[in-house]
gemmi code that builds the backbone of each chain (N, CA, C; Angstrom):
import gemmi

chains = {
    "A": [
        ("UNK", (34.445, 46.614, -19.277), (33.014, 46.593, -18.965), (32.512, 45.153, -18.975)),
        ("UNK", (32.145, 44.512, -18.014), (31.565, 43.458, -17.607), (30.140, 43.076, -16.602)),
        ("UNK", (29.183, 42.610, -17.201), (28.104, 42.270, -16.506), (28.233, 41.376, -15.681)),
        ("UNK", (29.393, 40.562, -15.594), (29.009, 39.555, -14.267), (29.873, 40.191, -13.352)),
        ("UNK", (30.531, 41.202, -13.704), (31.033, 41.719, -12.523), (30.100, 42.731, -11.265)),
        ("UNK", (28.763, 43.334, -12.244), (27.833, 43.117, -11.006), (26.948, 41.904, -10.579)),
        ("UNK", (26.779, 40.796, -11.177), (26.123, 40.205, -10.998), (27.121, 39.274, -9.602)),
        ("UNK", (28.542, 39.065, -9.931), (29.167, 38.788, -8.609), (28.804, 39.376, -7.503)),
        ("UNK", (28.469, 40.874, -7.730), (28.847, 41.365, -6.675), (27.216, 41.210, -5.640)),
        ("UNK", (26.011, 40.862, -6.423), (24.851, 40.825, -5.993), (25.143, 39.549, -5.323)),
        ("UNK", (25.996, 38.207, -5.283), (25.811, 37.403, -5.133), (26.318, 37.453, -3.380)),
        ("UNK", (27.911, 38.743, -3.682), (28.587, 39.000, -2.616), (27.569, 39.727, -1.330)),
        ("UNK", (26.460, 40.672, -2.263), (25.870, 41.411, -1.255), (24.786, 40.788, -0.447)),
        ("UNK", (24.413, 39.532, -1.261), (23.730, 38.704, -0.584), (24.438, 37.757, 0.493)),
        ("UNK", (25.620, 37.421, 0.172), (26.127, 36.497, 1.300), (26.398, 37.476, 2.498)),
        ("UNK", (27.096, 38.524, 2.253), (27.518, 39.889, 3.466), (26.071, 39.953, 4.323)),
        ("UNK", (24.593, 40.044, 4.403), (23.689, 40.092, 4.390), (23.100, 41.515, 4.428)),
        ("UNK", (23.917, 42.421, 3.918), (23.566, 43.643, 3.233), (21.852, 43.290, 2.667)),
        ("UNK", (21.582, 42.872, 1.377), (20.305, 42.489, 0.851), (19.982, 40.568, 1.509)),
        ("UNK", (18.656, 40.560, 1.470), (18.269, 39.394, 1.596), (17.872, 38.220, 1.010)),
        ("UNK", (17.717, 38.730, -0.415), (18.208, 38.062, -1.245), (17.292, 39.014, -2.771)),
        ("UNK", (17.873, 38.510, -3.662), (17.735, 39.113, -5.123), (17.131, 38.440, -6.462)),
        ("UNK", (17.126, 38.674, -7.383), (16.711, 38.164, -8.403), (16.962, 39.264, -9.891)),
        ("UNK", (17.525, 38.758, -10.570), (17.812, 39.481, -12.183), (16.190, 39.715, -12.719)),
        ("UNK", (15.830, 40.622, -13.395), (14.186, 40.737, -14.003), (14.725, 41.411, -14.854)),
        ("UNK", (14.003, 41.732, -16.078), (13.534, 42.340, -17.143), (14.581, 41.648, -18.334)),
        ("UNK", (15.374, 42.761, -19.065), (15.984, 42.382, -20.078), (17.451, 41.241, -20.371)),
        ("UNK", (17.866, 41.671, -19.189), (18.852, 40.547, -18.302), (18.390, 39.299, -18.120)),
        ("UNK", (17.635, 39.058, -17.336), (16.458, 38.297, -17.336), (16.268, 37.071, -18.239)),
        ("UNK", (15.507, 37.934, -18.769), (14.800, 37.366, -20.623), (16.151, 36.765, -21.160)),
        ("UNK", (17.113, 37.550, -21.240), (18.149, 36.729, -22.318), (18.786, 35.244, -22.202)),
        ("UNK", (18.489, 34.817, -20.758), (18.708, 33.801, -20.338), (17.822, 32.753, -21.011)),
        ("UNK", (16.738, 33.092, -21.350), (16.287, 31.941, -22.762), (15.551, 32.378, -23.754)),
        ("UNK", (15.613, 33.780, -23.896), (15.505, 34.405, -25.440), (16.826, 34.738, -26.387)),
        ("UNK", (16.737, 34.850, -27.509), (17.661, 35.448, -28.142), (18.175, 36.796, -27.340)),
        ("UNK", (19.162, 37.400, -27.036), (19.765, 38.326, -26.237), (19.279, 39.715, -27.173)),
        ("UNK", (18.570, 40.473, -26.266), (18.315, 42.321, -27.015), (19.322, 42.967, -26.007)),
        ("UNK", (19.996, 43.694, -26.931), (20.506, 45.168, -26.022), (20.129, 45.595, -25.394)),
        ("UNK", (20.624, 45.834, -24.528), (20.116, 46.684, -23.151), (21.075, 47.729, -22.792)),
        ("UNK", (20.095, 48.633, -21.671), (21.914, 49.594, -21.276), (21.668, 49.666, -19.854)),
        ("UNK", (21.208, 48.735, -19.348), (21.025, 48.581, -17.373), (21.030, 46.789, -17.045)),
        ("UNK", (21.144, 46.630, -16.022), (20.578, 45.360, -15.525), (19.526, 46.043, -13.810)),
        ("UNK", (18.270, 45.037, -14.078), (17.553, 45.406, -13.784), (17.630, 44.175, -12.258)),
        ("UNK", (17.581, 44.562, -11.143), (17.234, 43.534, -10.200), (16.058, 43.916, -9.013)),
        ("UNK", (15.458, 42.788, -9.158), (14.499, 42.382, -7.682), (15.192, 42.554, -6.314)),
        ("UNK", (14.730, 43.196, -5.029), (15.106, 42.740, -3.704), (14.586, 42.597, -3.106)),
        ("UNK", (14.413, 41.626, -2.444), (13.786, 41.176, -0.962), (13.597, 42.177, 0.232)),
        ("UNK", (12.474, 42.061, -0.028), (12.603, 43.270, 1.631), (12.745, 42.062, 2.867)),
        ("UNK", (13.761, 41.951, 3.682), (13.291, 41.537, 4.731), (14.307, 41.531, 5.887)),
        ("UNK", (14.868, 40.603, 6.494), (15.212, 40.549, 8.261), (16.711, 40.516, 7.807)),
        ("UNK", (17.721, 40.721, 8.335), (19.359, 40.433, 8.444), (19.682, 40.494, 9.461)),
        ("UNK", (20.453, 39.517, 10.082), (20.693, 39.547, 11.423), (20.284, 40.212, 12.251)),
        ("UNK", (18.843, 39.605, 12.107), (18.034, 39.996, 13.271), (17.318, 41.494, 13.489)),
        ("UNK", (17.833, 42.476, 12.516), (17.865, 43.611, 12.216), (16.566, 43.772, 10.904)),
        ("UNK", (15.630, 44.758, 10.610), (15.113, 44.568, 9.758), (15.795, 45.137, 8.299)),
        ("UNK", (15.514, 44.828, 7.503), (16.953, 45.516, 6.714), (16.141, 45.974, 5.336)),
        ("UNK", (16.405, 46.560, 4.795), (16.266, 46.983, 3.075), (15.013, 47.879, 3.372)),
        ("UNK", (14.600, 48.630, 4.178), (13.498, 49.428, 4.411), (14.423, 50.599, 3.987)),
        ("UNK", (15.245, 51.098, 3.992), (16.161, 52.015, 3.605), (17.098, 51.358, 2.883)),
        ("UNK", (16.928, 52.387, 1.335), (18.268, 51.407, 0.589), (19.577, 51.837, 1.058)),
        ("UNK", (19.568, 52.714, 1.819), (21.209, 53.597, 2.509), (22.233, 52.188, 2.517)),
        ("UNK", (21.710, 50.975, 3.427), (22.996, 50.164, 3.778), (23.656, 49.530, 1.998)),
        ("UNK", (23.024, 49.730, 1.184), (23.324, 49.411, 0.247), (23.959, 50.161, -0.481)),
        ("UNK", (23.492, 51.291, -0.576), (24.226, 52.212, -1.553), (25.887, 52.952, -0.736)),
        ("UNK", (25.950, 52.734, 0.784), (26.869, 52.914, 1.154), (28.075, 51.497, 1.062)),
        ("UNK", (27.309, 50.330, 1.009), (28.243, 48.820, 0.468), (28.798, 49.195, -0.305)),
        ("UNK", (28.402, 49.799, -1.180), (28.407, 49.973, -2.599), (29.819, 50.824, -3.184)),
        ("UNK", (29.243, 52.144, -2.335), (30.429, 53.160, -2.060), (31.755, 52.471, -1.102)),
        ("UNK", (31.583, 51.852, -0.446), (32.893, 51.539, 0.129), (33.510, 50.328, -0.860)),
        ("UNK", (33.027, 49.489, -1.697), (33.885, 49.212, -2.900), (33.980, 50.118, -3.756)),
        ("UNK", (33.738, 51.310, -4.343), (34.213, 52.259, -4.838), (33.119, 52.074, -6.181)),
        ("UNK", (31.994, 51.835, -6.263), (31.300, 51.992, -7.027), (30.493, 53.022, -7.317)),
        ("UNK", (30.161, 54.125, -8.228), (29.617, 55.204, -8.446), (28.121, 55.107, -8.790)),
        ("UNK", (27.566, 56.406, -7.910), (26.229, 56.246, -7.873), (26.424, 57.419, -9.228)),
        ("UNK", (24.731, 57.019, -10.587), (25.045, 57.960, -11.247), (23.494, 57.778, -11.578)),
        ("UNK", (22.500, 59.259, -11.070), (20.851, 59.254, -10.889), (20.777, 57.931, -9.690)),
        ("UNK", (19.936, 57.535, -10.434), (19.104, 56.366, -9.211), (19.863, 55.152, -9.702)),
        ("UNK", (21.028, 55.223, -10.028), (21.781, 53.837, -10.482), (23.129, 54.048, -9.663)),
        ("UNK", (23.165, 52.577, -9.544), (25.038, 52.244, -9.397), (25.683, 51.991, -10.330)),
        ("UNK", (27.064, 52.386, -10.960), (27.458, 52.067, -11.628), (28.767, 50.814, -11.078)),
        ("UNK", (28.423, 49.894, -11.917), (28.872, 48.308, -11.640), (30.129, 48.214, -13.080)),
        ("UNK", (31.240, 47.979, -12.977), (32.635, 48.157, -14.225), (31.533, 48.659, -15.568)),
        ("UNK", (31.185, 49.744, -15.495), (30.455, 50.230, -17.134), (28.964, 49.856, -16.829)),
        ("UNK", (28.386, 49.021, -15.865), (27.069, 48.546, -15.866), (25.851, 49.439, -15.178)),
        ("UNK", (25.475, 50.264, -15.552), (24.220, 51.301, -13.896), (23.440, 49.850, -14.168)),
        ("UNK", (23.650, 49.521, -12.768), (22.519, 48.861, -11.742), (21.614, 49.701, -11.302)),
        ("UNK", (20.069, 48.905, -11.558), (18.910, 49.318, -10.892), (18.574, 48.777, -9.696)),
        ("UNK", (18.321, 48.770, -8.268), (17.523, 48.098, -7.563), (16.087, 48.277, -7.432)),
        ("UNK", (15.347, 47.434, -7.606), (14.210, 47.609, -7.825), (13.004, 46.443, -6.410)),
        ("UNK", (11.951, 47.444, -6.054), (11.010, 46.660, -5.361), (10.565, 46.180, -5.923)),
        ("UNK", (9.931, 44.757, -5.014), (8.959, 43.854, -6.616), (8.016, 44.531, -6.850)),
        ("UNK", (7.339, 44.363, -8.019), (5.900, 45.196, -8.280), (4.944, 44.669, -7.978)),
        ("UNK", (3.956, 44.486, -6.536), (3.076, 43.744, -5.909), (3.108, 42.775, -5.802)),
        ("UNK", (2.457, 41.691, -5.771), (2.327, 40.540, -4.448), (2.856, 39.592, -6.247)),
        ("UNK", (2.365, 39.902, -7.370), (2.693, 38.987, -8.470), (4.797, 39.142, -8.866)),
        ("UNK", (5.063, 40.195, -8.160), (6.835, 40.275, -7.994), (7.312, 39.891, -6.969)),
        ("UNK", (6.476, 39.875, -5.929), (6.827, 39.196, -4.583), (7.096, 37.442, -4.985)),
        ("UNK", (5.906, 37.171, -5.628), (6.070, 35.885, -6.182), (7.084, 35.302, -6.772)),
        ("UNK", (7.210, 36.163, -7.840), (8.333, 35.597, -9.124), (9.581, 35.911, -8.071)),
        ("UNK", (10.228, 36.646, -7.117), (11.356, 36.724, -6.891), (11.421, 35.277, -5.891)),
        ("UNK", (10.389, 34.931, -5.345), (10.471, 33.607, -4.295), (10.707, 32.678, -5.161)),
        ("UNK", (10.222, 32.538, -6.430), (10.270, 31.292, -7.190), (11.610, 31.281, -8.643)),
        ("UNK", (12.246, 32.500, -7.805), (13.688, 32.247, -8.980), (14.472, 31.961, -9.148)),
        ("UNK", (15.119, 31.674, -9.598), (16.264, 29.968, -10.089), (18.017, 30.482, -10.409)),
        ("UNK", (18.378, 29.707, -9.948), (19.142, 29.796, -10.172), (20.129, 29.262, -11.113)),
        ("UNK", (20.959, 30.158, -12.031), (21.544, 29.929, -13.685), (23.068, 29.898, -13.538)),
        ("UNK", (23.832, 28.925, -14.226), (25.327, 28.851, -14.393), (25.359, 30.143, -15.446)),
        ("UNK", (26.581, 30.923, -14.889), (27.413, 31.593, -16.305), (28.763, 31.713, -15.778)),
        ("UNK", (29.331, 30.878, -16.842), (30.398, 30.483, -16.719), (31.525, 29.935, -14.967)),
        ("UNK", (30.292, 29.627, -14.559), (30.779, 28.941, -12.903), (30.463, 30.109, -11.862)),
        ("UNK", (29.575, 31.097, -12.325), (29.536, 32.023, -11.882), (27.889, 31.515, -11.514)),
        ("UNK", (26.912, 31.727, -10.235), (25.413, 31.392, -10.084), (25.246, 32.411, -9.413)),
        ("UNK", (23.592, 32.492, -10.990), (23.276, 34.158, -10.730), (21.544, 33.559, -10.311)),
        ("UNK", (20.535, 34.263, -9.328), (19.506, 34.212, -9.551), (18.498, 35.086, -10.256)),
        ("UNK", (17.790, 34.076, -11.234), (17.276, 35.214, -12.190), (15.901, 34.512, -11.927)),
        ("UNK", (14.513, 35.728, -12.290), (13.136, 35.373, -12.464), (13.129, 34.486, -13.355)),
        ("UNK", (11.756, 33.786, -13.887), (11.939, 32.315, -14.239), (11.202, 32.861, -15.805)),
        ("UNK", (11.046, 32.194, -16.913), (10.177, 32.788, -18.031), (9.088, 32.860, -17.640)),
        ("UNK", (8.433, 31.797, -17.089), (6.622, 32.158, -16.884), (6.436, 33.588, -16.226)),
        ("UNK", (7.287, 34.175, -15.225), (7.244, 35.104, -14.522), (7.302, 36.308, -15.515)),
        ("UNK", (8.264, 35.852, -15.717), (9.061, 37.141, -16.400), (7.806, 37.359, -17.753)),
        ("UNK", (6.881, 36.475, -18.275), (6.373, 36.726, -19.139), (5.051, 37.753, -18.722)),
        ("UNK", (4.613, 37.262, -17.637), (3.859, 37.770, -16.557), (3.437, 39.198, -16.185)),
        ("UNK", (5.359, 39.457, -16.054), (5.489, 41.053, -15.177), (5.336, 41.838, -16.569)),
        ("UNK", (5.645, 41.322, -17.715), (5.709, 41.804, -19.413), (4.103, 42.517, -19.779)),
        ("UNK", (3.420, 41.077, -19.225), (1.793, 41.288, -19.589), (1.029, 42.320, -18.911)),
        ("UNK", (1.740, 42.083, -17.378), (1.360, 43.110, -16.669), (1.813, 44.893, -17.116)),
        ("UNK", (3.292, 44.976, -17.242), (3.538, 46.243, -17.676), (2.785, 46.355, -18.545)),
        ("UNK", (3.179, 46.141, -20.023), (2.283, 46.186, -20.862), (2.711, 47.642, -21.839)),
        ("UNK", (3.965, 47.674, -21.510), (4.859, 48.719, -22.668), (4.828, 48.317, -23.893)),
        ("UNK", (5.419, 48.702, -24.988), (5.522, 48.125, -26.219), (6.169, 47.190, -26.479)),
        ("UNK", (8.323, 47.070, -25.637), (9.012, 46.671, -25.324), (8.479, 44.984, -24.611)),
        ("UNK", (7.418, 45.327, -23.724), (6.719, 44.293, -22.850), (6.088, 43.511, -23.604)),
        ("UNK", (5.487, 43.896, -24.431), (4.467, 43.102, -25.436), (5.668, 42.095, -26.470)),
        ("UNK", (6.431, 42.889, -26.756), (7.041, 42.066, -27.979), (7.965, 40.972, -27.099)),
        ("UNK", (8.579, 41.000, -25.721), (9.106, 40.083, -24.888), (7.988, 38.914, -24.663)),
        ("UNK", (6.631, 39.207, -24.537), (5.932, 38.570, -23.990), (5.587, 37.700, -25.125)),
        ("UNK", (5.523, 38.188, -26.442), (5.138, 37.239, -27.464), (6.527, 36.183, -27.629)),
        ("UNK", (8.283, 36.827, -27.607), (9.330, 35.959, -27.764), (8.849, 34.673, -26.791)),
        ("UNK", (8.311, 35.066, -25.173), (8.372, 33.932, -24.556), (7.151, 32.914, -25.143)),
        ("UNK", (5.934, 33.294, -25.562), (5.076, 32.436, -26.396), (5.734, 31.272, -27.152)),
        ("UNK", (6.702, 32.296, -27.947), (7.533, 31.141, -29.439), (8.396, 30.184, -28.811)),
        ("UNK", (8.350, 30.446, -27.148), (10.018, 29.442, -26.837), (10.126, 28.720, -26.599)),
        ("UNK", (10.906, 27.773, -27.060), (10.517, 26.134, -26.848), (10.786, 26.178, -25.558)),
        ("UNK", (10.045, 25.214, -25.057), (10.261, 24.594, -23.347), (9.219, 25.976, -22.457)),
        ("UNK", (8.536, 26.685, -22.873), (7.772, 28.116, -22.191), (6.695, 26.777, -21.446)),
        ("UNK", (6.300, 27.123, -20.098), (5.487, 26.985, -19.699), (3.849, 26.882, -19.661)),
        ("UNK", (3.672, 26.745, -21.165), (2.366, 27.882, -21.003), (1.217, 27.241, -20.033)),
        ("UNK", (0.727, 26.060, -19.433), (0.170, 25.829, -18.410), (0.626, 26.675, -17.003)),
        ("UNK", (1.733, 26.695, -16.535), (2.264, 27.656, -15.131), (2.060, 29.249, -16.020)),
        ("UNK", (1.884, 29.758, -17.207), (1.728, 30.987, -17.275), (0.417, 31.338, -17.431)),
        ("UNK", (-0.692, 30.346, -17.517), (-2.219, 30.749, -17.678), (-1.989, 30.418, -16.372)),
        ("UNK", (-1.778, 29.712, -15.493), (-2.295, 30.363, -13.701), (-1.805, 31.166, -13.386)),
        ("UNK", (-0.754, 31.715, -14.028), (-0.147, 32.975, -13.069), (-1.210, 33.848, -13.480)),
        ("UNK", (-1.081, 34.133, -15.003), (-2.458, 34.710, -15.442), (-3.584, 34.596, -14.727)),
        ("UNK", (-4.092, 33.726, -14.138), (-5.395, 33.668, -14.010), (-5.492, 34.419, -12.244)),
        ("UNK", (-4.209, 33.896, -11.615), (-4.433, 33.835, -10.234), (-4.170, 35.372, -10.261)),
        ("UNK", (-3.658, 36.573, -10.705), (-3.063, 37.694, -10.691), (-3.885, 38.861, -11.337)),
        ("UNK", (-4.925, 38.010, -11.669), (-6.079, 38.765, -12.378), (-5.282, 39.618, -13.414)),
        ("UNK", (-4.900, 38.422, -14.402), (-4.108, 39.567, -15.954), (-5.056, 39.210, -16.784)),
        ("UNK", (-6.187, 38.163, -16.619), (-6.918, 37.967, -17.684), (-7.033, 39.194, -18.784)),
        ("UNK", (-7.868, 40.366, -18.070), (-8.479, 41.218, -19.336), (-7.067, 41.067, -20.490)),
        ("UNK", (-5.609, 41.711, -19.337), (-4.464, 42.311, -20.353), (-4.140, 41.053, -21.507)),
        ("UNK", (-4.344, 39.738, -20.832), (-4.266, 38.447, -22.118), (-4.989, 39.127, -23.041)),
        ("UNK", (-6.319, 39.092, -22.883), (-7.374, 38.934, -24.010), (-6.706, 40.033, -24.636)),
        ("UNK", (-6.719, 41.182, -24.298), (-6.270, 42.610, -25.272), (-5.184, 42.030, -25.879)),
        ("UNK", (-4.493, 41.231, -25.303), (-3.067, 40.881, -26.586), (-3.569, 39.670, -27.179)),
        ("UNK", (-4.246, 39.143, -27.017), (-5.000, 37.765, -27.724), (-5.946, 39.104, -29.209)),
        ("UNK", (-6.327, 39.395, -28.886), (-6.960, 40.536, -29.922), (-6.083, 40.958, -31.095)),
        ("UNK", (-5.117, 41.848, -30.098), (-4.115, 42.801, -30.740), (-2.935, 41.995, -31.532)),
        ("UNK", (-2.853, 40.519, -31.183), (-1.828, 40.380, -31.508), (-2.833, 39.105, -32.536)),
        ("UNK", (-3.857, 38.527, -32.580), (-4.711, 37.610, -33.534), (-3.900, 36.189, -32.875)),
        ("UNK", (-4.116, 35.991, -31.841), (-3.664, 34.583, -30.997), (-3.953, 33.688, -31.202)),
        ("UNK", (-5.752, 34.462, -31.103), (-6.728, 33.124, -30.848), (-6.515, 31.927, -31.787)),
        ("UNK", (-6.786, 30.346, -31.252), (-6.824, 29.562, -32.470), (-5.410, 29.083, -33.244)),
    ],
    "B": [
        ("UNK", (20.750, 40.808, -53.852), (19.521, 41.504, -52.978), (18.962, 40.229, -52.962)),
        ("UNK", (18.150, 40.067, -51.629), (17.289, 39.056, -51.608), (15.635, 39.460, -51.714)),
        ("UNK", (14.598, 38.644, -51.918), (13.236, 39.134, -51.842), (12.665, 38.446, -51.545)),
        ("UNK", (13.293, 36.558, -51.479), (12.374, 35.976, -50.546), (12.039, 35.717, -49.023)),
        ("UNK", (10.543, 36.780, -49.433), (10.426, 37.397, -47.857), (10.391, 35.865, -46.671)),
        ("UNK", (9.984, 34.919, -47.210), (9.462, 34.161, -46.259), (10.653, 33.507, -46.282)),
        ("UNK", (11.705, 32.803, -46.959), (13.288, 32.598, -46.782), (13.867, 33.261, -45.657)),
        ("UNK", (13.880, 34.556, -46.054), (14.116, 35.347, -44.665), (13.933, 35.205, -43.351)),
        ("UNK", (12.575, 35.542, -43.034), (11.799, 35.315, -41.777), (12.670, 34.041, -41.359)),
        ("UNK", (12.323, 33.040, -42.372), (12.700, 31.675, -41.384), (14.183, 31.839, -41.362)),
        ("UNK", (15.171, 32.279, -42.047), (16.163, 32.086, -41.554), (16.830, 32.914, -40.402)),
        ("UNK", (15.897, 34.015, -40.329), (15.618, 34.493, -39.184), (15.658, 34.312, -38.232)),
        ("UNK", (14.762, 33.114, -37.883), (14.319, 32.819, -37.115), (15.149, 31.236, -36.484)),
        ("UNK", (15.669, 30.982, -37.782), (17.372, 29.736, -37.460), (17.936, 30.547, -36.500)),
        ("UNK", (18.312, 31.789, -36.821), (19.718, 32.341, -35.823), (18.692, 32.552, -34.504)),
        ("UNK", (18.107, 33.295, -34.579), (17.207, 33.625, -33.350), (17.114, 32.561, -32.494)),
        ("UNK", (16.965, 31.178, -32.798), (16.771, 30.018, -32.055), (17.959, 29.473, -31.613)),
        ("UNK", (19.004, 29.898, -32.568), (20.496, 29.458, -32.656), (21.151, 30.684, -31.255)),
        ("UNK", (20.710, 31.662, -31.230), (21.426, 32.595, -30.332), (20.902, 32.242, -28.716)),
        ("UNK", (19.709, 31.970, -28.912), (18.451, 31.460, -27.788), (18.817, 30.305, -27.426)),
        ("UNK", (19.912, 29.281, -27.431), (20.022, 28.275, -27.060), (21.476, 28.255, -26.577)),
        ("UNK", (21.949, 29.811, -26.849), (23.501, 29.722, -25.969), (23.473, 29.722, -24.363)),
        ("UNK", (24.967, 29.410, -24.092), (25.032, 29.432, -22.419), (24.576, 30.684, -21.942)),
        ("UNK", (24.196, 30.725, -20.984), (23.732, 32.034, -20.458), (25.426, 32.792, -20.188)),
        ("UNK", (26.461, 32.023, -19.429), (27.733, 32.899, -19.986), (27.971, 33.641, -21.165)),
        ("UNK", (27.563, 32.944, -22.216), (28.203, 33.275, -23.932), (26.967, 34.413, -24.114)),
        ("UNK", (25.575, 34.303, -23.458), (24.696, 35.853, -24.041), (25.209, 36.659, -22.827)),
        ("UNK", (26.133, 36.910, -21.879), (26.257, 37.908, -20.672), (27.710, 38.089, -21.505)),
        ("UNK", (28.436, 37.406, -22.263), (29.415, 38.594, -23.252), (28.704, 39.141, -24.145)),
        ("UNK", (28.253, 38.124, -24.629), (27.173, 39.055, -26.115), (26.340, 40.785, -25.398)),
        ("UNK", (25.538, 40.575, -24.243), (25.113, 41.787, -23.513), (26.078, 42.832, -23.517)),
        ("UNK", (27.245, 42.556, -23.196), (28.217, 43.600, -22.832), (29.035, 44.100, -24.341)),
        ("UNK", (28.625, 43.300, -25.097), (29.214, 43.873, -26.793), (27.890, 44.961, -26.820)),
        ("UNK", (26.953, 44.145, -26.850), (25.651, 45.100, -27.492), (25.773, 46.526, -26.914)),
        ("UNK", (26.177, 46.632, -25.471), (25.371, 47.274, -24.709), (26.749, 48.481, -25.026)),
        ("UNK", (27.859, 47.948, -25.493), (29.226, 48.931, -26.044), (28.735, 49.678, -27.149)),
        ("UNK", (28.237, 49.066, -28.183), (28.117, 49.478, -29.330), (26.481, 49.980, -29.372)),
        ("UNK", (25.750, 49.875, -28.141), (25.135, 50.832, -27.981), (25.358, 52.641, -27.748)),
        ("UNK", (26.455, 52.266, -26.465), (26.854, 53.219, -26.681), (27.281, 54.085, -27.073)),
        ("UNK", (28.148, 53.226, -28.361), (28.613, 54.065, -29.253), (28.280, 55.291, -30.549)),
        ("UNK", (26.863, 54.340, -30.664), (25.997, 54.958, -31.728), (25.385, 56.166, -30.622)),
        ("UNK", (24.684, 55.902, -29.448), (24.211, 56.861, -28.735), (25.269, 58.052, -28.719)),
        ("UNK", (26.859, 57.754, -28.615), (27.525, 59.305, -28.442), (27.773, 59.685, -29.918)),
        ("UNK", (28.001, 58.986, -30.852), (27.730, 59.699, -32.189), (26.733, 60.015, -32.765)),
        ("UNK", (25.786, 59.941, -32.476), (24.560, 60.444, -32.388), (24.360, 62.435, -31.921)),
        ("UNK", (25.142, 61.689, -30.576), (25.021, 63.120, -30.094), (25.814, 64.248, -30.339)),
        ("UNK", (26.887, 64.074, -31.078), (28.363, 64.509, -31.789), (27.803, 65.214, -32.954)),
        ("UNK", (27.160, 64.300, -33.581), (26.206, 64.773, -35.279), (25.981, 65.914, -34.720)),
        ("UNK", (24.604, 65.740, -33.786), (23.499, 66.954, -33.341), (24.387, 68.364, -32.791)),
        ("UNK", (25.480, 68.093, -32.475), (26.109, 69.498, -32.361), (26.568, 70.144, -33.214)),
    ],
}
model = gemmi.Model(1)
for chain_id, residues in chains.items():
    chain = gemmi.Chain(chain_id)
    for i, (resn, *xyz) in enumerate(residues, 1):
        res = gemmi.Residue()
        res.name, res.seqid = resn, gemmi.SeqId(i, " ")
        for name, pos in zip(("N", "CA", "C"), xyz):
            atom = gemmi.Atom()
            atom.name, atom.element = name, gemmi.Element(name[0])
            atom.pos, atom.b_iso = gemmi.Position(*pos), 0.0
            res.add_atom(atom)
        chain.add_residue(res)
    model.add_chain(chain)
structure = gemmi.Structure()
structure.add_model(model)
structure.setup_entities()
């Protein structure tokens, strides 16, 4: 069981031009400069857009049949990647449209994966606004090198204000 | 036994910073330990309940 063995393969499905391009989000994500939490998925962004000329990812079919012809098992709404269910996921409005345009790309172990960036990722946290979300969103607060100027405009431009203040409250921020 | 709570926290918070500053390679093995020994507790879990 190996995680970069899907994360290769996102890299493969992007060069094939199957997807148009991708991005790692949520807990996967995060671990890239938080302390690492367990997880039991990797979660990815896709691009909706053009492939040779063709419009592509409007139907996930060309994908989940890629998928199947390397012999990977669909199991519910996941692929299973050596032990890994992969999620594909649409961005969640024009503030996931964003974070997947502006995501970076990370060495592991000579292996380059693109993952959402922390300000983002702290973002889509504030926005969900699960329990899970909240306590990610405070790790990225504590982290050295966090953005917090690029995460009050994302804030501001994405209209998350109110959800700040409620965790500025809930969590005694202020000050 | 320990009780100093605030000893704790911060040393806590040593490893936490200490784990947070690995290669992103070295936490994508660490993921795939966790995510084993997740599983593991999840099927003995479910083994008990029968």
């Amino acid at each position: 069981m190996s995680i970069k063995t899907a994360l290769a393969l996102l890299n493969e499905m992007k060069a094939q031009g199957v997807i148009a391009d991708y991005a790692v989000c949520e807990a996967v994500a995060a671990s890239n400069y938080l302390d690492p939490v367990a997880t039991l998925d990797l979660d990815v962004f896709l691009k909706m857009g053009v492939g040779h000329g063709k419009p592509i990812l409007i139907d996930p079919t060309s994908i989940f049949e890629f998928l199947a012809k390397k012999g990977h098992e669909m199991e519910g709404g996941h692929v299973v990647v050596d032990g890994w269910p992969v999620q594909f996921l649409a961005p969640p409005e024009t503030l996931g449209d964003e974070a997947l345009k502006n995501a970076v790309y990370v060495d592991a172990d000579g292996l380059s994966v693109r993952i959402i960036t922390a300000e983002y990722l702290a973002a889509i946290a504030l926005q969900a606004g699960r329990m899970k979300d909240k306590l990610r969103l405070l790790s990225f607060l504590e982290m050295d090198g966090f953005d917090r100027a690029a995460f009050d405009d994302i804030v501001r431009r994405f209209n998350l204000s109110e959800s700040w203040e409620r965790i500025v409250e809930e969590f005694h921020l202020r000050g | 036994m320990r009780n100093d709570w605030h000893k704790i926290e911060s040393d806590k918070n040593v490893l936490r910073k200490k784990r947070a500053a690995l290669p992103f390679g070295e936490k994508l093995r660490l993921l795939d330990r966790m995510r084993e020994r997740a599983l593991l507790f999840r099927n003995a879990k479910r083994i008990k309940q029968k």
